[in-house]
C-alpha positions as CSV (number, residue, x, y, z in Angstrom):
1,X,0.0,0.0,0.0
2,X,1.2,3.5,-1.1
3,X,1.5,6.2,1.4
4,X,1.8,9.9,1.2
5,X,4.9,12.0,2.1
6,X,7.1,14.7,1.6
7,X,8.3,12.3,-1.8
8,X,4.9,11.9,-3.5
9,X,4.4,8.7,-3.1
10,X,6.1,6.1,-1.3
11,X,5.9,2.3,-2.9
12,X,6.9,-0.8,-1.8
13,X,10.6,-2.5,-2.5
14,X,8.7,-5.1,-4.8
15,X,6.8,-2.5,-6.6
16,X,9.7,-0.4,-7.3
17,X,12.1,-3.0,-8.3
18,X,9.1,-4.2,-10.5
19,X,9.5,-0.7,-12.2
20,X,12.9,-0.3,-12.1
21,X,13.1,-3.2,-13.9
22,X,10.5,-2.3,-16.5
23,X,12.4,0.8,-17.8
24,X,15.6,-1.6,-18.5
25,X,16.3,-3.5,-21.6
26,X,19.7,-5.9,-21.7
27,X,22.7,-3.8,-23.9
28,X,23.4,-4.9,-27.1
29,X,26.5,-6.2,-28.3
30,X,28.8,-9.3,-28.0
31,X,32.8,-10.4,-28.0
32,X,34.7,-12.9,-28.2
33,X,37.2,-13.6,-25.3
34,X,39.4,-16.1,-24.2
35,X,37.4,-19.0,-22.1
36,X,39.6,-18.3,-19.1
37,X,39.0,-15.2,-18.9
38,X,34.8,-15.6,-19.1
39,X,33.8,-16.1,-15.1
40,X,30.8,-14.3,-14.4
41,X,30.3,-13.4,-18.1
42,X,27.1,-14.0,-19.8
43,X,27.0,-16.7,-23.1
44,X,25.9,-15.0,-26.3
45,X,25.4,-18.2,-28.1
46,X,25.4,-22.1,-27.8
47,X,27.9,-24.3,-27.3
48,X,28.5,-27.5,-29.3
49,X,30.9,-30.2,-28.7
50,X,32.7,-31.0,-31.8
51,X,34.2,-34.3,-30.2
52,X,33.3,-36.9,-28.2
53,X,33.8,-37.1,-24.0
54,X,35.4,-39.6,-23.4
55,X,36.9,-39.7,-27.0
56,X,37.4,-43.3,-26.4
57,X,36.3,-46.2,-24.0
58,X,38.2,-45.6,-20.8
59,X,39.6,-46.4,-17.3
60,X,37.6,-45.4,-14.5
61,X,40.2,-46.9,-11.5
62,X,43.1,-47.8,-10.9
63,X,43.7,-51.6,-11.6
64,X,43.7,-54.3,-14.6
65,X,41.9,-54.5,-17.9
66,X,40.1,-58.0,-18.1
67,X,38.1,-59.6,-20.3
68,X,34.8,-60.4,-18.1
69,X,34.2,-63.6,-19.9
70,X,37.7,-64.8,-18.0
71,X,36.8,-63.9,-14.4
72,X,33.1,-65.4,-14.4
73,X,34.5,-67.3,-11.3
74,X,38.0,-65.5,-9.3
75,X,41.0,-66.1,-10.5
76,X,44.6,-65.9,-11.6
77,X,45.5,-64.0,-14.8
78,X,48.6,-63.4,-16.6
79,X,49.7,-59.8,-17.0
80,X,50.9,-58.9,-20.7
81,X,51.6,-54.8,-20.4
82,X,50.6,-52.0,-19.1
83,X,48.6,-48.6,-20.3
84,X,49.1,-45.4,-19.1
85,X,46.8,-41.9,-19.5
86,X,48.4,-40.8,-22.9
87,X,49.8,-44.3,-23.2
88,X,47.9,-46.6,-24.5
89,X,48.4,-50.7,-24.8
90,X,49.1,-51.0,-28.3
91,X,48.1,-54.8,-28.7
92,X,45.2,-57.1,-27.7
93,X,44.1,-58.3,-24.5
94,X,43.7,-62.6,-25.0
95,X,42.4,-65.0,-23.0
96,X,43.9,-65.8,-19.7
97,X,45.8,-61.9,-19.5
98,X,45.0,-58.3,-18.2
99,X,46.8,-55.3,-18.3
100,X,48.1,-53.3,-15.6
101,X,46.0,-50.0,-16.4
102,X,45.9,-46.0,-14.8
103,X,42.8,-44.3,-14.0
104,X,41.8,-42.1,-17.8
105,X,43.8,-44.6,-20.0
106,X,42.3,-46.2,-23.2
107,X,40.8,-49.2,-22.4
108,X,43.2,-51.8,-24.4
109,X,41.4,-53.5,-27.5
110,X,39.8,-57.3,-26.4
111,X,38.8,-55.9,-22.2
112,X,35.6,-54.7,-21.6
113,X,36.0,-54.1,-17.5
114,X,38.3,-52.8,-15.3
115,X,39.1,-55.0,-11.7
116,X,40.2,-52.5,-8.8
117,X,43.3,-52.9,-7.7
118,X,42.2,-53.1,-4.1
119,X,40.2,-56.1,-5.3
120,X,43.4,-58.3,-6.8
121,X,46.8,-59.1,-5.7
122,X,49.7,-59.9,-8.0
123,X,51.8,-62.6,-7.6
124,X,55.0,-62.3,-9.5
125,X,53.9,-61.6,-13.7
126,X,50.4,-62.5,-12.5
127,X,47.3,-61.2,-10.7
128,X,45.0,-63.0,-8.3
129,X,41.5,-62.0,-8.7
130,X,39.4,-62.5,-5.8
131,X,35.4,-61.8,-7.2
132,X,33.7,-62.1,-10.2
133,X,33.3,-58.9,-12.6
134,X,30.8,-57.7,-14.9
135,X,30.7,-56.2,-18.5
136,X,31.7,-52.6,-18.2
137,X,32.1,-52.5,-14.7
138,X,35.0,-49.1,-14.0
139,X,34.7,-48.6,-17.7
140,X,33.5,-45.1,-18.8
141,X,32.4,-45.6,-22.3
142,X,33.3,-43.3,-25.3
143,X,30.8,-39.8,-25.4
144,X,29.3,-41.2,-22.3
145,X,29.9,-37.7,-20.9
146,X,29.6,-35.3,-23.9
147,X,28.4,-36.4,-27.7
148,X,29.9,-34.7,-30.6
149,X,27.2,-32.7,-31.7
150,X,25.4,-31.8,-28.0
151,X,24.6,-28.5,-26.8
152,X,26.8,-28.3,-24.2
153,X,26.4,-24.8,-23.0
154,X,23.0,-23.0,-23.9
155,X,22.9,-19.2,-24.5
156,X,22.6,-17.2,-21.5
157,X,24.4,-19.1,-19.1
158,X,26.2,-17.3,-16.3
159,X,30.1,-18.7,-16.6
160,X,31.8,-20.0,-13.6
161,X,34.4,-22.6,-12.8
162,X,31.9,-26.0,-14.1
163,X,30.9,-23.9,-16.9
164,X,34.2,-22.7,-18.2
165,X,35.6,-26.4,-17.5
166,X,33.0,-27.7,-20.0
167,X,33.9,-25.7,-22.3
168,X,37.5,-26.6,-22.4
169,X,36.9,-29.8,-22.2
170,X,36.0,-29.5,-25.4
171,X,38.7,-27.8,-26.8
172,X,36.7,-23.7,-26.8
173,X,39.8,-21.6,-26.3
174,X,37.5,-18.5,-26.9
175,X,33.6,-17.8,-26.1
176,X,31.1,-15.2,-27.7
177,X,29.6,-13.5,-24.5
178,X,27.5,-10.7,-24.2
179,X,28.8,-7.2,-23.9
180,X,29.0,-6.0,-20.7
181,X,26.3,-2.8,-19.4
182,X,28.6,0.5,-19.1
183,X,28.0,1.9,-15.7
184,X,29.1,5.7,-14.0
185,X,29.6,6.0,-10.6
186,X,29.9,8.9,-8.2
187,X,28.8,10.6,-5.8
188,X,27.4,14.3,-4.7
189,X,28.3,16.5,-1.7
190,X,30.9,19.2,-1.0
191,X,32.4,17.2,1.9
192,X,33.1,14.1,0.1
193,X,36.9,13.7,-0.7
194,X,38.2,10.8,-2.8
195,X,40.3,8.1,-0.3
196,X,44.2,9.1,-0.6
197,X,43.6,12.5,-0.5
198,X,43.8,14.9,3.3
199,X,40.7,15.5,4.9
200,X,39.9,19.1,5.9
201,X,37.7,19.9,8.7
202,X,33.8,18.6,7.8
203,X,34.9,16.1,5.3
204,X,34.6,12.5,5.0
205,X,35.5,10.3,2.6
206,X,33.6,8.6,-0.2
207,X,32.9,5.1,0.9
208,X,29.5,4.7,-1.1
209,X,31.1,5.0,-4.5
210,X,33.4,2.3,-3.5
211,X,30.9,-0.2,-2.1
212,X,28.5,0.6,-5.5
213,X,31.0,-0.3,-7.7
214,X,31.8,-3.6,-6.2
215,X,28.4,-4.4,-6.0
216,X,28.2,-3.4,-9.9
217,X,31.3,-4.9,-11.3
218,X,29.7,-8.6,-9.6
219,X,26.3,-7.9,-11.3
220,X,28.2,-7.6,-14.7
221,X,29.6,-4.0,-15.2
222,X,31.7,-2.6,-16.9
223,X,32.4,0.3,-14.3
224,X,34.1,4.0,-14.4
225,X,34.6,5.9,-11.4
226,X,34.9,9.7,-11.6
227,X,35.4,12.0,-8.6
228,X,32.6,13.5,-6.6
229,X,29.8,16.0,-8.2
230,X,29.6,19.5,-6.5
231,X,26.4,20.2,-4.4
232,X,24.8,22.9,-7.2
233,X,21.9,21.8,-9.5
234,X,23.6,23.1,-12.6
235,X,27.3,20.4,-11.7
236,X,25.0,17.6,-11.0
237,X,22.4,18.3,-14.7
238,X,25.6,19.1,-16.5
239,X,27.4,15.6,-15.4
240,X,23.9,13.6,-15.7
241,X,23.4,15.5,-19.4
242,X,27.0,14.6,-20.5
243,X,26.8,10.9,-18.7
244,X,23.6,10.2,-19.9
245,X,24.9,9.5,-23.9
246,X,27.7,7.5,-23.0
247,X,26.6,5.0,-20.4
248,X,23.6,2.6,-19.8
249,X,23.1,3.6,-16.3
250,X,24.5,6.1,-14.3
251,X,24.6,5.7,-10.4
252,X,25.1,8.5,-7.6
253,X,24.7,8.9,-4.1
254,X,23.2,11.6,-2.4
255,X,21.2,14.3,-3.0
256,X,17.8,12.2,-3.4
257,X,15.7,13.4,-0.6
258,X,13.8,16.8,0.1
259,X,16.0,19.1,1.5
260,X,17.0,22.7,0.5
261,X,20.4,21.3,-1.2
262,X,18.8,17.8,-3.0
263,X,18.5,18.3,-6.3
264,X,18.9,14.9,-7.6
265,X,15.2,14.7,-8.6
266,X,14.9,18.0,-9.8
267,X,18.0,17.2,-12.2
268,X,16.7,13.9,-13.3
269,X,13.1,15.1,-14.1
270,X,14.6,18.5,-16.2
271,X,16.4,16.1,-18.5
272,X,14.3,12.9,-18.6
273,X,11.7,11.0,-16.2
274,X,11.8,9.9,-12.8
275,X,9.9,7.1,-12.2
276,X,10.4,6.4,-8.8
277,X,11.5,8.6,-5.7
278,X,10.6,7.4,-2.5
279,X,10.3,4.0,-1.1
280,X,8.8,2.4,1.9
281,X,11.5,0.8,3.7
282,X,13.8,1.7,6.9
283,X,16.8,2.2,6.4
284,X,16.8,3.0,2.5
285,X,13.7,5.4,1.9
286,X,15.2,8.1,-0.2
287,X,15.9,6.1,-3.4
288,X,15.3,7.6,-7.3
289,X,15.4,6.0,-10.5
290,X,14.8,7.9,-13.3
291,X,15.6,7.9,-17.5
292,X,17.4,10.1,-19.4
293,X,16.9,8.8,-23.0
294,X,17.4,4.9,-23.4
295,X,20.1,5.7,-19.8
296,X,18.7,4.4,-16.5
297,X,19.7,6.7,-13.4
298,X,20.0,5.7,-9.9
299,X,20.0,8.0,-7.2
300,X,21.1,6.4,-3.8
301,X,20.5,7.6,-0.3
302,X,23.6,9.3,0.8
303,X,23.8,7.6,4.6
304,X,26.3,5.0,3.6
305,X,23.7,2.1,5.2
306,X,21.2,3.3,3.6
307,X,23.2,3.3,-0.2
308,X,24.6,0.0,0.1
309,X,21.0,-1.7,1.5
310,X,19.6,0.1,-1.3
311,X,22.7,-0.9,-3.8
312,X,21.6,-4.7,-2.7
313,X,17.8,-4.6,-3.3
314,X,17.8,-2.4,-7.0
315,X,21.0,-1.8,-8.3
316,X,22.4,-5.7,-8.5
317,X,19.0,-6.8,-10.0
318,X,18.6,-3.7,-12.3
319,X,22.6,-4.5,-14.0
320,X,21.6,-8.2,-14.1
321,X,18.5,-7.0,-16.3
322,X,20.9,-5.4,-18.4
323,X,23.7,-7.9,-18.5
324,X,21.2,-10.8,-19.9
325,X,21.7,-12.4,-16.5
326,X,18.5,-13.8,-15.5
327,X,19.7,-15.8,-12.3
328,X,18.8,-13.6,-9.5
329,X,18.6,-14.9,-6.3
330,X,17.9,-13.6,-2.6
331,X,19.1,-16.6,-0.7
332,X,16.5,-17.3,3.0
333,X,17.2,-19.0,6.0
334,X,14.6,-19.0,8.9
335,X,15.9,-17.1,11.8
336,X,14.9,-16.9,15.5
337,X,15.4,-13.3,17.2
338,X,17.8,-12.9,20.1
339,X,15.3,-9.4,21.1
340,X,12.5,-7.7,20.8
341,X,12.4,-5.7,17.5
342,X,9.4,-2.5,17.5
343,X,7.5,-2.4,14.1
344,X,8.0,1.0,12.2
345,X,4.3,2.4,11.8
346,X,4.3,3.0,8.3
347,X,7.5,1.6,6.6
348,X,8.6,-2.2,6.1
349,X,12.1,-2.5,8.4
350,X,14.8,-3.9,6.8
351,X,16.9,-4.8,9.9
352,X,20.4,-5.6,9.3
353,X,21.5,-8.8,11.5
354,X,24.2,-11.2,12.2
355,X,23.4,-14.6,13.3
356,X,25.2,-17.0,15.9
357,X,25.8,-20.7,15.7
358,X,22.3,-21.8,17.1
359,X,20.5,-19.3,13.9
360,X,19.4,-16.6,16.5
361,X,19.7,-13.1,14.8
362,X,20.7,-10.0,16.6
363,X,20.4,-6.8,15.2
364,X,23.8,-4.8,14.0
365,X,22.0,-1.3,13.1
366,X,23.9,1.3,14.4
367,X,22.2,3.8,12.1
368,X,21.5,4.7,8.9
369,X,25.2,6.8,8.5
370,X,26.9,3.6,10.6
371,X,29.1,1.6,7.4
372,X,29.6,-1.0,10.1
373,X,26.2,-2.0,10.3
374,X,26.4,-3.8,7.5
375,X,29.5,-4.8,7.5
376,X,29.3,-6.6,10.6
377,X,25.9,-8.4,9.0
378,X,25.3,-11.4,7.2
379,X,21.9,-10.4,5.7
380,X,18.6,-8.6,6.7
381,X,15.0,-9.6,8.0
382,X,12.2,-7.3,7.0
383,X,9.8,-6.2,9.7
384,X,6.4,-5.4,8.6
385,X,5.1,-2.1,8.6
386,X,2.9,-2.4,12.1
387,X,1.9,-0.8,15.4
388,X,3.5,-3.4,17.6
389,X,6.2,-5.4,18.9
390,X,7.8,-8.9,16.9
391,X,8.8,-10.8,20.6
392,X,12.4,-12.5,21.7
393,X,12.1,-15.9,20.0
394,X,9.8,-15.3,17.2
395,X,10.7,-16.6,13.8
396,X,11.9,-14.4,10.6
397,X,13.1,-14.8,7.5
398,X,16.9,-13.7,6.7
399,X,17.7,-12.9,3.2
400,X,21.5,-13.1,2.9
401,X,23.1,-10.5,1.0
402,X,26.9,-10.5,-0.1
């Protein structure tokens, strides 16, 4: 339910994420790259396997080659050579012999199963066998993994170490990917001084930029940093105006709420459309997301609690939208709470928590301007809006954020 305040109108996290999302469309554009270099990167295309995996029948254990026809009963067989991963036995296996064989060589040419070496003993140039073995048994068969032909990789799959495996695996030394969403990030306010640099009286340095852009760069962004925007409504329409044509989103912090020196919506809705400003959470409630042209704009709280919470629930989701990456997901555990926690009357509470060995939460919010409230969290449990108390003990829901 929408309320009425000093920002219009307030909406709920789903709702604006639902819009935020609307106004998106994934970038355009693909490369090719090296397939080591492809973790995290989004598949432009699908992947086929021009060879078989295995390419041939192979060893699946360490032991001896047989043919099963010769151990229907245990044992003793004569051993006539031995094949090695990239080494194969170049003759045949006969009747009444095995081969000594490594876990991934060929299987030699007249065995069809491979006996575990824990399950035979030699005895001089021969091999005790101790149990029966079937057909196949430790064998992995040719293309039993992979046919040649199979998609291996479909388009849209997020890389990562299985993925980028499978592809080499198969021989891919490069991968078409989708280009990457181009991203500016700063952030507004006289006091805020890049880290490095001397701090004068009243300043503090820019902590928000930094945590944005890691949060972007792990969505999929390509990101560029550029020192702070002055607090004037002519710096921050000039640097939107001249951003706006050269990125897909642009991303500040600070400036969003209604105060006599916030003129992040004012700049937004002078060169485009602001779609939301305002939402109904605690911390978090002075977020803006706007358009200038076919560029999304972001305008985070400036309390550095509030930005990152806020960075978490919109901005990750809103770059995956762009990126073509469709996984999104808010992992849940259920939660018992160490205290008391009092219900905000009109805005959902997202209460930043750590939780102990036994899954009791206790609340680490020092504040909205408190970096360490987050830091010191594993993830959040929202508190309806309410008139009330949620008691010691009670169950919640934490979404894990990292």
């Amino acid at each position: 339910m929408s309320k009425q305040s000093g920002f219009g109108t307030l909406v709920s996290a789903d709702d604006a994420l639902d819009v935020i999302l609307s106004k998106l469309r994934p970038v355009t554009g693909a490369e090719l790259i090296d397939v080591q270099d492809s973790d995290l990167r989004i598949l432009a295309e699908d992947i086929k396997s021009t060879i078989n995996v295995p390419a041939f029948d192979r060893a699946a254990m360490d032991g001896y080659a047989v043919r099963s026809e010769d151990l229907e009963e245990p044992g003793m067989l004569k051993i006539a050579g031995r094949a090695l991963a990239g080494s194969a036995f170049k003759g045949t296996v006969h009747k009444g012999e095995c081969i000594e064989i490594a876990t991934g060589a060929p299987m030699p040419k007249g065995s069809d199963a491979v006996v575990m070496v824990e399950h035979a003993q030699q005895v001089g140039q021969a091999v005790s066998f101790r149990a029966p073995v079937a057909k196949g048994e430790n064998v992995g068969l040719k293309a039993s993994d992979i046919g040649k032909g199979d998609v291996v990789l479909k388009r849209g799959t997020v890389m990562g170490p299985g993925q980028i495996a499978a592809a080499a695996i198969i021989g891919k030394a490069k991968v078409k990917v989708a280009s990457r969403p181009k991203v500016l990030i700063f952030t507004t306010g006289d006091e805020i001084v890049t880290p490095g640099k001397a701090l004068k009286a009243g300043q503090v340095y820019d902590c928000n930029s930094y945590a944005m852009m890691t949060i972007a760069r792990r969505a999929g962004a390509e990101v560029t940093y550029r020192p702070n925007v002055k607090d004037t409504l002519a710096n921050l329409t000039k640097a939107l105006m001249t951003a706006a044509g050269q990125y897909d989103l642009i991303v500040f912090s600070g400036g969003t709420s209604v105060g006599a020196r916030d003129y992040a919506r004012e700049a937004v809705a002078e060169l485009g459309r602001v779609h939301v400003h305002g939402v109904a959470i605690k911390p978090g409630k002075p977020v803006l997301f706007g358009t200038i042209g076919k560029c999304g704009v972001f305008g985070m709280p400036g309390y550095p609690t509030s930005c990152l919470l806020t960075a978490k629930l919109f901005l990750s989701p809103a770059i995956r939208r762009l990126a073509h990456n469709h996984f999104h997901e808010r992992r849940k555990k259920v939660v018992t709470l160490g205290h008391e926690v009092k219900q905000d009357k009109t805005k959902q509470l997202l209460l930043p928590v750590r939780v102990d060995d036994h899954d009791v939460a206790w609340s680490t919010f020092k504040g909205s301007g408190a970096i360490t409230s987050l830091s010191e969290s594993v993830g959040y449990i929202e508190i309806d809006a309410g008139d009330g108390v949620i008691q010691k003990g009670a169950e919640a829901v934490l979404r894990v954020i990292g």
